[in-house]
ROVONU-992104 format. One record per residue (C-alpha): residue number from 1; z, y, x. Coordinates in nm, 2 decimals, always signed. Layout:
<recs>
[rec NUM, [Z, Y, X]]
...
</recs>
This chain:
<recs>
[rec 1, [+8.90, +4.80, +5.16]]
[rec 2, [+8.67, +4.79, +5.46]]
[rec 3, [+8.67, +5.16, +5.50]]
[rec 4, [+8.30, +5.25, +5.34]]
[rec 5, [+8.22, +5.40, +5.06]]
[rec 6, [+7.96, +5.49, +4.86]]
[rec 7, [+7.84, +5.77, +4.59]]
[rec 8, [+7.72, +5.70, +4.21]]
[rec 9, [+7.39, +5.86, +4.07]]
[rec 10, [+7.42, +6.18, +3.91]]
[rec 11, [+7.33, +6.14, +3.54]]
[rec 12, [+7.27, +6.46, +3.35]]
[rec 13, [+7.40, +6.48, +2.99]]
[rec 14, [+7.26, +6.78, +2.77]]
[rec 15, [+7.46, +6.82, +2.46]]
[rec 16, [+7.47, +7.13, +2.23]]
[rec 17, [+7.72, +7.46, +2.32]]
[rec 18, [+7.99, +7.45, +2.11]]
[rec 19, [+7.99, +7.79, +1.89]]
[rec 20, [+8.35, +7.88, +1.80]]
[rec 21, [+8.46, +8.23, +1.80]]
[rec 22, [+8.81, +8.26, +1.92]]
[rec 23, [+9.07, +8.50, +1.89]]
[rec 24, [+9.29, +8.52, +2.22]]
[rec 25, [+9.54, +8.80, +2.08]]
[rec 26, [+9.62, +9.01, +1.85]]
[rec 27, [+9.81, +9.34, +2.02]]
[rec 28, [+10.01, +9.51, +1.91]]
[rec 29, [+10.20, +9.29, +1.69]]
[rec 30, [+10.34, +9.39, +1.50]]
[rec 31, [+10.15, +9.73, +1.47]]
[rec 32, [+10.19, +10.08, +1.31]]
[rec 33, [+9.86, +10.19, +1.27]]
[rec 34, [+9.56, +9.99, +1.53]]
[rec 35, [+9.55, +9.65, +1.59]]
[rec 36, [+9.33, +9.53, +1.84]]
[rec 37, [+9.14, +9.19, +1.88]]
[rec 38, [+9.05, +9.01, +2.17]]
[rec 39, [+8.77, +8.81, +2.05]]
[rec 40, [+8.59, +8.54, +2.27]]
[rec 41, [+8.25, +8.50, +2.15]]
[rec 42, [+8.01, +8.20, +2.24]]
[rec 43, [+7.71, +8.47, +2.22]]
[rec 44, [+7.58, +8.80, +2.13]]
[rec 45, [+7.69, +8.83, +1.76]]
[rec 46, [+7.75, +9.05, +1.52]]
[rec 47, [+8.09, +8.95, +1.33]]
[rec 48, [+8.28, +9.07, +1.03]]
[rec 49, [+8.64, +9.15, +1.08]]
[rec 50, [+8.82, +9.06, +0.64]]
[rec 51, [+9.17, +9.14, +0.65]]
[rec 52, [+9.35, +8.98, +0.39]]
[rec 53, [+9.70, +8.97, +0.24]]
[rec 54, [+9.88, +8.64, +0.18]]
[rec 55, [+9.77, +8.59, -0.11]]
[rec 56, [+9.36, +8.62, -0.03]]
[rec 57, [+9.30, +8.97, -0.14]]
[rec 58, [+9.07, +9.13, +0.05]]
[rec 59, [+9.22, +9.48, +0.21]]
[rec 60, [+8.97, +9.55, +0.48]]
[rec 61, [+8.64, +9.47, +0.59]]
[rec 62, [+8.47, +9.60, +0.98]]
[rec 63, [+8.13, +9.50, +1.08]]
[rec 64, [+8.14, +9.51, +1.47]]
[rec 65, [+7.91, +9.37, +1.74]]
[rec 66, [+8.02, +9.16, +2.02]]
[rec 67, [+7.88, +9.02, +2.38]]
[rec 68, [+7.94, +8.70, +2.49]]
[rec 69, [+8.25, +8.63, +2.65]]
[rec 70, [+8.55, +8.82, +2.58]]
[rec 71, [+8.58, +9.15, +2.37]]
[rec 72, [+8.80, +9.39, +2.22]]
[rec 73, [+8.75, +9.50, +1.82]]
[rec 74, [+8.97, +9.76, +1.69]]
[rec 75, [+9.09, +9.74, +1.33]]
[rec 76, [+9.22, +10.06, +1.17]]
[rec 77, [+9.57, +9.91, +0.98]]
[rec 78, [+9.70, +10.24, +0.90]]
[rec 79, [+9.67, +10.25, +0.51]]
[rec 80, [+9.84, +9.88, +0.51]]
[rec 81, [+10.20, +9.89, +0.36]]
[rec 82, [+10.41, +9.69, +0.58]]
[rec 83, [+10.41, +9.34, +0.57]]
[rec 84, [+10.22, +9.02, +0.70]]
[rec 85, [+9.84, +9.03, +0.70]]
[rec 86, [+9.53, +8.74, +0.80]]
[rec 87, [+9.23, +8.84, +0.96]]
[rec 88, [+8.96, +8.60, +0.96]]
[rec 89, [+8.61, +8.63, +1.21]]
[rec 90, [+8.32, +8.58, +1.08]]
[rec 91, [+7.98, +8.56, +1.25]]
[rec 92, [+7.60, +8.64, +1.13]]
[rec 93, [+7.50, +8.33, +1.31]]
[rec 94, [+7.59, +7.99, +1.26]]
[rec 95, [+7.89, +7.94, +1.47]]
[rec 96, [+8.28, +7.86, +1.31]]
[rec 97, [+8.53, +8.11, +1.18]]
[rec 98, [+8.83, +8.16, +1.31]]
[rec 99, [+9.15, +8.32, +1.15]]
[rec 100, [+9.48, +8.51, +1.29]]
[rec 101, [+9.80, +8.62, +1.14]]
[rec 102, [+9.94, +8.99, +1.21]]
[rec 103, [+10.23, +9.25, +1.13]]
[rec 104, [+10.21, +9.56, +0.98]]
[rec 105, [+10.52, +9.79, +1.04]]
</recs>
């Protein structure tokens, strides 16, 4: 109101770094015989790609090694019969798993 103004103090607040792998896409979907995974990864990891059908049977399982930040895993889909598939991340280290849904042609 009378034209002054003034800043706060800057308060710093440490809190832990979230560890979450993510999955930004899935390409091509639906695929014939490669589907690849952009994978954001809160670290340096190694992660296990389990491709599963609906109904939780394991088809496929690739160990791969990621960086932090974003990465591309390639999954070999070719002896899949067509149909609608799950893959689910999962890291070595403590962080969360993280699931996506694909389709074979």
């Amino acid at each position: 109101m009378d034209n002054n103004s003034r800043l706060s103090n800057i308060v710093m607040i440490k809190s832990d770094k979230p560890v979450v792998l993510g999955i930004d896409g899935i390409f091509p979907n639906p695929a014939n015989s490669v589907v690849n995974l952009n994978v954001q990864a809160p670290a340096s990891d190694n992660i296990t790609a389990v491709v599963t059908d609906i109904s939780g049977k394991v088809l496929i399982t690739h160990n791969a090694h990621v960086e932090a930040g974003s990465n591309t895993v390639q999954l070999d889909v070719s002896r899949l019969v067509s149909g609608t598939y799950l893959v689910k991340l999962i890291c070595k280290a403590n962080c969360e798993s993280v699931v996506g849904k694909f389709v074979k042609q």
